[in-house]
N, C-alpha and C positions, 0 to 999 in steps of 0.2 A: 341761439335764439331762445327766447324763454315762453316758458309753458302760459298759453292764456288758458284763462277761466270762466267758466259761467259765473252771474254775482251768485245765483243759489250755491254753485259749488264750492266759490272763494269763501261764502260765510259759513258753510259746514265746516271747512276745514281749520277757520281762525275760532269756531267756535263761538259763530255770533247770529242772528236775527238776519236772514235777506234785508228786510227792513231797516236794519241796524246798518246794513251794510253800505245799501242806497245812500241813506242818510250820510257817511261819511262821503261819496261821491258826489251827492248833490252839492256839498259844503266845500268842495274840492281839494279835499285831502288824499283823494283818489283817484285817477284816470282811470277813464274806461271807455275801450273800445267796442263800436259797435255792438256794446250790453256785453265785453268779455273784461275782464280788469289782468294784468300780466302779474304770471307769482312772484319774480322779482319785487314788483312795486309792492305786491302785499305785502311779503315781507319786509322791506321796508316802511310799512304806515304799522304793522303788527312784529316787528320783533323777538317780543316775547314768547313767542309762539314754537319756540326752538324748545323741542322737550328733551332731558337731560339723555343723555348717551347708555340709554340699558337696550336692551333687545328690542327691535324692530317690532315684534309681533305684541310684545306688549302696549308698547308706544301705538300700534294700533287697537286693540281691545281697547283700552280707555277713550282713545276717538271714536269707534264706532261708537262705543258706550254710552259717552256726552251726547254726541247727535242723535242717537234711535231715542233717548232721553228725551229730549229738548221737542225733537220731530212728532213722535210717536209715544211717550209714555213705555215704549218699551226696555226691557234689559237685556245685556246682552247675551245672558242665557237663552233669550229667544231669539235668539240672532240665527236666520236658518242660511246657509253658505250654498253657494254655484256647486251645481255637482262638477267633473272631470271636463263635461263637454262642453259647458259653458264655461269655464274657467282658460279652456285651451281656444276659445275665440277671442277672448277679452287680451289674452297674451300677444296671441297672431295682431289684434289689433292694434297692444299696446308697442309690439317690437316694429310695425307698419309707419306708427307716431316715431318713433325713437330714429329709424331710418332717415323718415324724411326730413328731422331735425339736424342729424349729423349729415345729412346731404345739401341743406340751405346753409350749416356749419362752413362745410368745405368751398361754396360757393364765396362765402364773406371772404374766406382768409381769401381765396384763389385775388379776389377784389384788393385786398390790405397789402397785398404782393403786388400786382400790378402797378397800383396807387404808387408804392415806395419807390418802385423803379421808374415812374415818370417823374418823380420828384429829386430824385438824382440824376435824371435825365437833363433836368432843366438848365436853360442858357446862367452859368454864374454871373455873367455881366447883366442881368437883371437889378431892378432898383433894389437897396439895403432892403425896403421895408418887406420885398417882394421876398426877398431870400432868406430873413428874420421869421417872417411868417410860414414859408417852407419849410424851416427846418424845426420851428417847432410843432409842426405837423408831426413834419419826419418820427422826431421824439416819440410823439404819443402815439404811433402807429410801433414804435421798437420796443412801446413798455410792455411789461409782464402785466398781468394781471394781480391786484394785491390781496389776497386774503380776508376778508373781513369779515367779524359776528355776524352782520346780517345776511353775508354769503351762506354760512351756515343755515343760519331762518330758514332761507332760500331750501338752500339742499333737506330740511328736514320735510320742510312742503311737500316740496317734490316728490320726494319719497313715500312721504304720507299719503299724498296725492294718489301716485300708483297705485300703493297698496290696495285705496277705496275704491278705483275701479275697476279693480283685479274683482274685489268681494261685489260691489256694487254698481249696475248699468245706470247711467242718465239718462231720463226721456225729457224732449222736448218737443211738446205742442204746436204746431199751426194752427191758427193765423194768430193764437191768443198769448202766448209767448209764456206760457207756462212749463215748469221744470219738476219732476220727483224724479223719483231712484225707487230700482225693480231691486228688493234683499230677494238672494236664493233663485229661486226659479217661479217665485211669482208671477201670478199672471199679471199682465201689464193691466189690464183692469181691475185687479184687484189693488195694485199698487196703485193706481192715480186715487181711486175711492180712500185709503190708508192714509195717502196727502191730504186728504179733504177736497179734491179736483173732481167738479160731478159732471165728469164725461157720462156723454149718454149711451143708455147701456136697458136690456130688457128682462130677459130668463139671466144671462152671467152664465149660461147651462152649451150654450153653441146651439142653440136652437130658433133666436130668432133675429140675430142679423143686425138687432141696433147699437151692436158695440162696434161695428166694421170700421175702420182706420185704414188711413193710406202711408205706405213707408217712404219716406222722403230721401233716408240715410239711414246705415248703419246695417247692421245682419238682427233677426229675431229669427225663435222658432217655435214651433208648435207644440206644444204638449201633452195636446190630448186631442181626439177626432170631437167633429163637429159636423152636426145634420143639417146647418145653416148649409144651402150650396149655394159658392160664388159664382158669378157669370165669368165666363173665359172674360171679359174686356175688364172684370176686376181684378182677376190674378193676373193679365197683362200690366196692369194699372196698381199695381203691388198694394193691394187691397187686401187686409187681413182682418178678424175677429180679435179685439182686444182681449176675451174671454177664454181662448183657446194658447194664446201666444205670450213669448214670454221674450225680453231682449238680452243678448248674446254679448253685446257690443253698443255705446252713446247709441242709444236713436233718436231720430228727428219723424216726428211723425203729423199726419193731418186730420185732426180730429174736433167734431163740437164740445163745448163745456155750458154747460148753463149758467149762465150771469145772472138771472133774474128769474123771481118767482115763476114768471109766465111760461118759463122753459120748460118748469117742472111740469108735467100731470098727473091730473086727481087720480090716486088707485085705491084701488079695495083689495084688502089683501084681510087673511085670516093668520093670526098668529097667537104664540103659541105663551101664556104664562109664566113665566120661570120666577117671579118672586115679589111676593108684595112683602115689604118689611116697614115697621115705622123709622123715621127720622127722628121726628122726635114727638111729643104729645102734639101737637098740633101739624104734623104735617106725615105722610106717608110716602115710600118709593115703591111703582110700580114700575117691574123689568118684563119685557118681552121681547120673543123673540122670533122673527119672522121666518118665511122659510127661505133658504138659499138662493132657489130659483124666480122666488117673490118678494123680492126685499123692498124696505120702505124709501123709493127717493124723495130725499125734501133738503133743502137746505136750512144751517143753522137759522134758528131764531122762529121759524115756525110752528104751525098746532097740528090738530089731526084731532078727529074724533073717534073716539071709543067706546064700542056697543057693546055691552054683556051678553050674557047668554038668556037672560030675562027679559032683554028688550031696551034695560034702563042705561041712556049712555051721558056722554059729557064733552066736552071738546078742551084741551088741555095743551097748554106748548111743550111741547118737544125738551126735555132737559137734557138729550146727549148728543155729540158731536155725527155730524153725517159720515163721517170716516169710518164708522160700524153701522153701518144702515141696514148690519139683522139685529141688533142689538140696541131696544126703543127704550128710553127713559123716561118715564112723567113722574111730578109729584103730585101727589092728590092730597089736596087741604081735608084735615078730618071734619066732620061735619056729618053728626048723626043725620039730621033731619032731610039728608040727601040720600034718593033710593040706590043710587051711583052708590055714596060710598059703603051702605048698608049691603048692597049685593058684593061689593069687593072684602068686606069680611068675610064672606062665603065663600069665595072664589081658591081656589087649588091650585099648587102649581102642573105645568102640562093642561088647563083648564086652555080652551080655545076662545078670544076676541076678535070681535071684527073693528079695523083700523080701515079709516074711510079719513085721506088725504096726500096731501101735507095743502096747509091756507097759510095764507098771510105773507105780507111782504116787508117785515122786518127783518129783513136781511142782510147779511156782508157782502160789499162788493171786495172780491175778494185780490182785486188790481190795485188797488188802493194801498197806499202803504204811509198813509199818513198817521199818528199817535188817533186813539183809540181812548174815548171817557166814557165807560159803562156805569150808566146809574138805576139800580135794582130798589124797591120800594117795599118792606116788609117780605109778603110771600110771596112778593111776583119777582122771581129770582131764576127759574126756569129754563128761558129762553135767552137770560142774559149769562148763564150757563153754559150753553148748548153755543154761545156766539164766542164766547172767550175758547173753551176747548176747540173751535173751531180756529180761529184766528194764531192759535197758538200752534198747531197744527200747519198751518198755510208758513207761518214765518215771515209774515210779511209785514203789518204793521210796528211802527217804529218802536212800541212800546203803548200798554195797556193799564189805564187804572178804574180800579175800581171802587167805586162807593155804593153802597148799602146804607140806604136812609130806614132808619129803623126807630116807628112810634110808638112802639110797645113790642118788648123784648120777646113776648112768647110767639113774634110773627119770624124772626129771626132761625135760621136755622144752616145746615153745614158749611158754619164757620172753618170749621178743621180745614175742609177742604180747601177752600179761599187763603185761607193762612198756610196751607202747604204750599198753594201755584206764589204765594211771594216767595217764599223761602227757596223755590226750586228756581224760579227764575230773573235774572237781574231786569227782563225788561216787564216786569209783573210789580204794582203796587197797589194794597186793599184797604181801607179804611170804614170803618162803620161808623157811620156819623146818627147822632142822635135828636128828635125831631117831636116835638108837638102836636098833634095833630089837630088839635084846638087852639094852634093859636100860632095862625097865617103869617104872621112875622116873622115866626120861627122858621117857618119854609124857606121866606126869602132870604133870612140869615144864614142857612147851610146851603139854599145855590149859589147867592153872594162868593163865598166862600171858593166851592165848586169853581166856578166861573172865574175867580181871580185866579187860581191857579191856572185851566186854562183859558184864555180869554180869546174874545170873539177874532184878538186879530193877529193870533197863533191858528194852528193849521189842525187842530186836533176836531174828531169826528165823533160825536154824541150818540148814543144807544143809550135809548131811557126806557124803562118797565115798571111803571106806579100806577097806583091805584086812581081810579078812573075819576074821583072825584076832587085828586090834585092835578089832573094832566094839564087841564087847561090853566089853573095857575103858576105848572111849570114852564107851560109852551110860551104864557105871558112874560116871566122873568127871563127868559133867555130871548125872546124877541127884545126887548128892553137892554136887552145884555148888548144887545146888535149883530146876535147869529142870523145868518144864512138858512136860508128853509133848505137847504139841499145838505147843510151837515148835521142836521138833527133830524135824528130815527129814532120815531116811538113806536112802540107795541104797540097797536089798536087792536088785537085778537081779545075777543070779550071770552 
């Protein structure tokens, strides 16, 4: 029998986009059962995926490599590994799979035997076409099996396969049908947050109980003590703290995820300065960083306000991904004549802020996995930022483009970075399109443009961020375009 797959896991291991992956099964170049696709078939739709014959452990360092890549922006020097006792669960598990494979094995043939002797059994005064047909039964029941390259594929999967969850456990979510991977002995809530999955969660410290999850499958274990106490009918009820616990072995587990702003709520948290740097003359990065046990939840694409230590504050979207939600990114537009940014000259690092949020409901729904047009407008670039590292992250949308409408070159600013997400990723394309802003034709001419590529009666989902006083001339050419109000998302945070 051959190995089925989750689609998260079949597109890790071919080196592709969940999204990307979908996408070939929705076009049905794919079977997929029950949301599992068999390694056989992948390898047969991916072939190529057969890496040349050097040592096994290499062969995997380049695949974890690609994926913590691709997933996480990480390398794989920081790749942190199972210690001894998780490593000898994941084994026990894997040799429990491997059993009950060569026991459904033995099962089949016991069946291919039976088969061939009823079929030599059978009366020969039977019609010709009865015993033509029988015996070319016969045949294909005496053949060998034949060797073939994409057998191979096969066997490299496989093996590849192993090897990742030897290193790496799969969790999946109830009722939301969500998927990451626990590196090392992470905790399982810090690893769904590293996916970009905002399961809910309070201190992250085992102290106040809103990470609590129910184990459906699989073995997890604890890592560290926690002053959260369960009731006897939760530990009956295999009831655990995502904050304390870490998985051993696949788990399936039962837990909430916020889908929408209204999940999130407003916090006030104090956090801690770590660096204002310019970008460039006309624009500034402020980095903060929250405390452990008080981090910032919000999902991509949202604001948050931020109060000095003088009183003077400002409300600003979110430029980094929720996947480090101690770790807050804004840009602040320079601007003497604002007492905002006149006190953040002043400002030190280790200086204390107060962050009072997350707003706004430009959001990713992050089920979605249809192509993705993100259209950013001079310096409102931010939150369409904070949505792409999100989205990129999640692995789900089919493929992301981007455009940068830019009416004067000094609003314009990290490029670099935009032009390195194309270059790292095939399903990533950037374009900076250039734009009048006195003269409204021009507008229509670069969404014209926009829109022909993709058009209203393709599937792809719009995230716009422009200046307030072209919105309603945008929202007008794409109604005209003949978009759907449900796949155009604008930034309204002023």
């Amino acid at each position: 029998m051959t190995r089925l797959l989750s689609v998260s896991r079949a597109a890790r291991l071919v080196g592709i986009t969940r999204g990307a992956l979908q996408k070939r099964i929705r076009e049905g170049d794919l079977q997929s059962f029950e949301g599992e696709v068999s390694l056989d078939e992948l390898a047969n739709v991916y072939p190529d995926v057969a890496i040349e014959d050097t040592s096994m452990l290499e062969k995997m360092d380049r695949f974890v490599e690609n994926a913590l890549q691709r997933a996480r922006f990480k390398k794989l020097s920081e790749l942190t590994l199972p210690d001894s006792e998780t490593l000898i669960a994941r084994v026990r598990s894997l040799s429990r799979e491997i059993i009950s494979l060569q026991h459904d094995a033995s099962i089949y043939q016991d069946a291919f035997e039976k088969l061939s002797q009823q079929i030599q059994a059978i009366n020969k005064d039977s019609p010709e076409v009865v015993i033509t047909a029988l015996e070319a039964l016969q045949h294909r029941l005496d053949e060998k099996p034949v060797r073939h390259a994409q057998t191979d594929s096969a066997e490299h999967l496989f093996t590849t396969d192993t090897l990742l969850r030897l290193m790496m456990a799969q969790v999946h979510i109830q009722p939301s049908g969500e998927e990451f991977y626990i590196e090392g002995d992470t905790s399982i809530l810090e690893s769904a947050l590293s996916a970009g999955l905002p399961i809910n969660y309070g201190c992250s410290n085992g102290n106040c109980g809103k990470c609590k999850a129910k184990l459906i499958s699989g073995e997890i274990r604890q890592t560290r003590p926690h002053d959260y106490v369960l009731s006897t009918d939760e530990k009956n009820n295999q009831t655990f703290l995502g904050c304390c616990n870490t998985a051993t072995t696949d788990i399936i587990i039962e837990t909430d995820i916020a889908g929408q702003s209204s999940d999130i709520p407003q916090q006030s948290i104090t956090a801690q300065v770590k660096k204002v740097e310019p970008i460039n003359e006309n624009m500034q990065r402020l980095k903060l960083r929250t405390p452990r046990t008080q981090r910032l939840r919000f999902l991509a694409g949202q604001s948050a306000n931020i109060k000095l230590s003088d009183g003077s504050e400002t409300s600003l979207s979110i430029a980094s991904c929720p996947c480090d939600d101690m770790n807050i990114e804004f840009h602040v537009p320079v601007d003497n004549r604002s007492a905002f940014f006149q006190q953040l000259q002043k400002i030190k690092n280790s200086d204390k802020v107060d962050l009072l949020g997350p707003e706004g409901d430009f959001v990713l729904d992050y089920h979605d996995t249809r192509p993705l047009v993100m259209i950013a407008m001079n310096d409102n670039f931010a939150a369409i930022k904070s949505l792409i590292e999100h989205a990129m992250t999640l692995e789900t949308a089919e493929f992301i483009h981007l455009y940068w409408l830019i009416s004067d070159k000094e609003h314009h600013y990290l490029d670099n970075v935009c032009r390195s997400w194309a270059d790292a990723f095939e399903e990533f394309a950037y374009k900076v399109v250039d734009f009048k802003a006195d003269k409204p034709k021009s507008l229509k001419t670069v969404m014209a443009d926009i829109t022909g590529q993709h058009p209203a009666d393709e599937a792809s989902l719009y995230y716009i961020d422009v200046d307030l006083k072209h919105r309603e001339a945008v929202q007008g050419i794409l109604k005209m375009a003949g978009f759907e109000t449900e796949r155009l998302h604008f930034n309204n945070n002023e």
